[in-house]
C-alpha positions in Angstrom: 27.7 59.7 83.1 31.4 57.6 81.7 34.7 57.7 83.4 36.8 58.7 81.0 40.4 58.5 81.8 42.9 61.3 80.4 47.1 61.7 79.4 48.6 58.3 80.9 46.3 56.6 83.1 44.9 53.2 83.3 40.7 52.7 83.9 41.1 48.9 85.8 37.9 47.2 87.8 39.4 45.2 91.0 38.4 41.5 91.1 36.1 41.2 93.9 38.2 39.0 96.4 35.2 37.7 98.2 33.9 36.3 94.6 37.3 34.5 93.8 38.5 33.2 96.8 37.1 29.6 97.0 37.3 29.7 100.9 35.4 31.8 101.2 32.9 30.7 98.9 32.7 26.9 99.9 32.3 28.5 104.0 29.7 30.8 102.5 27.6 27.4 100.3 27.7 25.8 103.9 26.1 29.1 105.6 29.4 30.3 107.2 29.9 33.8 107.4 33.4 34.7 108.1 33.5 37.8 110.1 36.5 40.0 110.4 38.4 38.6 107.6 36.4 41.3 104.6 39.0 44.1 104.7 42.1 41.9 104.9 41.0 39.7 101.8 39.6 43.2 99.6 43.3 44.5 100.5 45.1 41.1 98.9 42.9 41.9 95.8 43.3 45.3 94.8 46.4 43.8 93.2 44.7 42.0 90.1 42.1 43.9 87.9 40.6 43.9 84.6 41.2 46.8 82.4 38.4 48.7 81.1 40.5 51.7 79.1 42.9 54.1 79.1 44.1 57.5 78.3 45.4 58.4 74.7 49.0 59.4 76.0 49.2 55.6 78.1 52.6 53.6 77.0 53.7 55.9 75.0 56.9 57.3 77.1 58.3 54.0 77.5 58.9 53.7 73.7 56.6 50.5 73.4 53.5 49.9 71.7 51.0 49.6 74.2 50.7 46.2 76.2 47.2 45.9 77.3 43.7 46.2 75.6 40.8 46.7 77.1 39.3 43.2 78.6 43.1 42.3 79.4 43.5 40.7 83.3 46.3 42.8 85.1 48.5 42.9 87.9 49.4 46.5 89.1 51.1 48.2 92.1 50.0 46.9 95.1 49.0 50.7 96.4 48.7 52.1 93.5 45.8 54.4 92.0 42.8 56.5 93.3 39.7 54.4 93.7 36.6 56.0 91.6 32.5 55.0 91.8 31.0 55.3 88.7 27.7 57.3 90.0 25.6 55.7 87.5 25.7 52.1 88.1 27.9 52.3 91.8 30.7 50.3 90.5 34.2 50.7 91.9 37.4 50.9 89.8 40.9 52.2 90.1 42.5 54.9 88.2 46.0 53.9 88.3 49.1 55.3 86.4 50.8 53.5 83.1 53.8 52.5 84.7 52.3 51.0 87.4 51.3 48.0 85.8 53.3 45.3 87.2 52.5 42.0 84.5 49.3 41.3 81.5 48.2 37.5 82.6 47.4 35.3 79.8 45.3 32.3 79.7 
């Protein structure tokens, strides 16, 4: 089973805050765990995301070509989306509207 997404949504994968936040990672080398502190840092990252696809009607009522490819990093609306599992392979993405893309970040 895919997720396809349909009209003007946006198929985006969350970073995985407790994989990018050094912190966290150099407590974790030394054999910290950091307890209570999960939720509030998965909450600071469900703003950044990499998009995986989109729907065949995304962009196109702004009049633009469209500004993202899959593979591109994004920033998007802070609550913005409905989260999806991919039943599959249990991986967790957002379905988020066009327009709630907030910036592309470039290398």
């Amino acid at each position: 089973m895919t997720i396809e997404v349909v009209t003007f949504r946006v198929l985006v994968k969350p970073d995985d805050i407790l994989e990018k936040d050094e912190r966290y990672q150099a407590a974790r080398r030394i054999g910290l765990e950091i307890i209570g502190t999960q939720k509030d840092r998965e909450q600071a990252a469900v703003d950044k995301g990499t998009v995986v696809s989109f729907g065949p009607t995304a962009f196109k009522d702004f009049g633009v070509e469209n500004p993202v490819a899959p593979g591109d990093k994004i920033v998007y609306a802070k609550h913005a989306g409905k989260e999806v599992v991919d039943p599959s392979t249990n991986i967790k993405y957002v379905v988020i509207n066009d327009e709630d893309i907030v910036a592309v970040l470039k290398d």
